[in-house]
N, C-alpha and C positions, 0 to 999 in steps of 0.2 A: 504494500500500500504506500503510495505518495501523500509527502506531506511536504508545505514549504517550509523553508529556509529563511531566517532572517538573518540582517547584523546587527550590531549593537544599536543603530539608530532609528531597527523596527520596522526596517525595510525589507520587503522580501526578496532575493539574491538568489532565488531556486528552489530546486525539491530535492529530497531524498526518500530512499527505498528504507523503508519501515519493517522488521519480520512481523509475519501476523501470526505468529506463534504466539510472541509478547505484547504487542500490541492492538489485537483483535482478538478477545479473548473474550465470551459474555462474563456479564456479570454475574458474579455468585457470591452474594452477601452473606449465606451460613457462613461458606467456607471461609470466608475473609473475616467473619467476625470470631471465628473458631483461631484462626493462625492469630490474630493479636491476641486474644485471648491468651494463648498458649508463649507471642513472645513478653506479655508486659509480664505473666506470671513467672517466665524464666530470669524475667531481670527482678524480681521481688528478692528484698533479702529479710531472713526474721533477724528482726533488731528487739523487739519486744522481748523480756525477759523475767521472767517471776523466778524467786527461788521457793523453797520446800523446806517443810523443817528441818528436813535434814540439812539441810542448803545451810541459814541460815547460822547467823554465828551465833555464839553462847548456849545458853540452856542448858548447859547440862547436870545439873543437878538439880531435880526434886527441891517446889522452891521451898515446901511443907510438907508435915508427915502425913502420910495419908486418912489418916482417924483422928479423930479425936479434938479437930480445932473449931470446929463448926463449917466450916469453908469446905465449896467444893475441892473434890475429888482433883490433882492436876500434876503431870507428870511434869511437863516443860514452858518454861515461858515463851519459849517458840511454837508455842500450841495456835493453830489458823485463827483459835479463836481468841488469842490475845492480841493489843495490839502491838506491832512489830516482830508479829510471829512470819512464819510461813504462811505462802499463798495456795490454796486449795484447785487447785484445777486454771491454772492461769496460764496467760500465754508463754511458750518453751521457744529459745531459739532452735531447738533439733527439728522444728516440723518444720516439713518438705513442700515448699510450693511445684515444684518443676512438671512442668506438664509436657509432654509429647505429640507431635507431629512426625507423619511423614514428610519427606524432601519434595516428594515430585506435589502435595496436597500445599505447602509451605511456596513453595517456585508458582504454583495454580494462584492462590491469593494474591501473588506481589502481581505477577501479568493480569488476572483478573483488573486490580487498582489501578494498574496503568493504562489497562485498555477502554477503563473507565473516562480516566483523566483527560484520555487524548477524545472521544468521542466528547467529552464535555466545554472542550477548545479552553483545558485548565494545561494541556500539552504546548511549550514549542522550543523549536529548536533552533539552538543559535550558530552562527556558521566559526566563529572562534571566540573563544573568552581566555585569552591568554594575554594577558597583557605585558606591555613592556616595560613595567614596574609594578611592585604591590600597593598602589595606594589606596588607600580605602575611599580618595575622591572618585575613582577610574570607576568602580561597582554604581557609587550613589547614584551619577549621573546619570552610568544605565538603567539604573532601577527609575529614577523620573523619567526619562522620557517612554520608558514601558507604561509607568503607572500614574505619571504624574503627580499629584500631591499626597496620593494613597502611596499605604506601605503595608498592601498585603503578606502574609508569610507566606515565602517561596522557598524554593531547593530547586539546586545546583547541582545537577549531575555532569562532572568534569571530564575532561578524559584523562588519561595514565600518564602523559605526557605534561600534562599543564602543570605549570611549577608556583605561577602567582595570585591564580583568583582567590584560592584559598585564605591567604594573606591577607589580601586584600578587600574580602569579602566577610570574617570574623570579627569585625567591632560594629556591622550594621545590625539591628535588630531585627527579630523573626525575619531572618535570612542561614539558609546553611547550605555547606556545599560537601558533599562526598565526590568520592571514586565511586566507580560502576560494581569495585566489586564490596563496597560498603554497602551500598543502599539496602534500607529493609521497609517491611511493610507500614510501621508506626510510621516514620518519616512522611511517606509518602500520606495518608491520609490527614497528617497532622497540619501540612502547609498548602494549603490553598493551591499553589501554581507549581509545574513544576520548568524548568529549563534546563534544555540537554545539550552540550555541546556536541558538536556535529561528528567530531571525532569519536567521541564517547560513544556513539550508537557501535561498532565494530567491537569496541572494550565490552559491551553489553551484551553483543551476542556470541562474545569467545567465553564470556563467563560464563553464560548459561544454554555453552550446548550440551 
């Protein structure tokens, strides 16, 4: 499938050959909502931590004898039911968030998202984004005359080669740029627009033959 080509100034310069492997792909929403699922759950870390009486420091001696004081019954002052004792059933860093996917079901959701993106004209592709300096003037400007006084969030898909946008492009807000073989599904649903560098379509499809 053809799609144009611009350059920095929003002009169109051409087309290029698109695979429709990756980017004709219907949509399928379980599956895509199933793969984030499974990658936000694999970036979860448990930070949450309770300890157990045993956990907890002190206690070890019986604070009263057991008869005769009038007073309950009480082995430790690390009893759940004192305070500053042990936590009864609380959260444990040992549980296991990690959830699983297949590769070929995982590769389906990212082409599904992009073949979304591009039928939604939230696709385009730029014919170089390599500049010949990292300044973070060289992005703003492109980003106004794409958007003008809006600053939608976008992603930057670069090619393997490009050594500056990167640079040059990390101190603008909701703006990010990867490599072809970074990109994952969150990204892609997270930012509104995406742009590809024209080189980086080849990088795209050596990764995921």
């Amino acid at each position: 499938m053809n799609v144009g080509v611009f350059n920095r100034k929003n002009e169109q310069v051409g087309t290029v050959e698109l695979p429709e492997n990756i980017f004709n792909v219907g949509w399928k929403p379980d599956l895509v909502h199933q793969a984030l699922l499974t990658q936000l759950a694999n970036r979860r870390k448990p930070l949450a931590h309770t300890k157990t009486r045993g956990e907890v420091r002190g206690g070890g001696r019986k604070p009263w004898r057991q008869k005769g004081t009038g007073r309950a019954r009480v082995g430790s002052i690390r009893s759940p039911l004192w305070a500053g004792g042990g936590v009864t059933f609380g959260p444990r860093k040992e549980k296991i968030f990690v959830k699983k996917i297949n590769r070929k079901m995982k590769q389906l959701a990212l082409f599904s998202a992009l073949s979304k993106k591009l039928k939604d004209s939230e696709i385009k592709i730029i014919d170089d984004l390599n500049f010949n300096n990292s300044k973070t003037r060289n992005v703003a400007e492109m980003m106004k005359i794409f958007f003008d006084k809006k600053r939608p969030s976008t992603i930057f898909i670069i090619a393997k080669s490009n050594t500056t946008f990167s640079r040059a492009g990390r101190n603008i807000a909701r703006l990010n740029s990867f490599k072809p073989g970074a990109l994952d599904l969150y990204n892609i649903l997270k930012h509104k627009y995406l742009f590809i560098e024209k080189k980086a379509i080849n990088d795209i499809i050596n990764h995921y033959k």
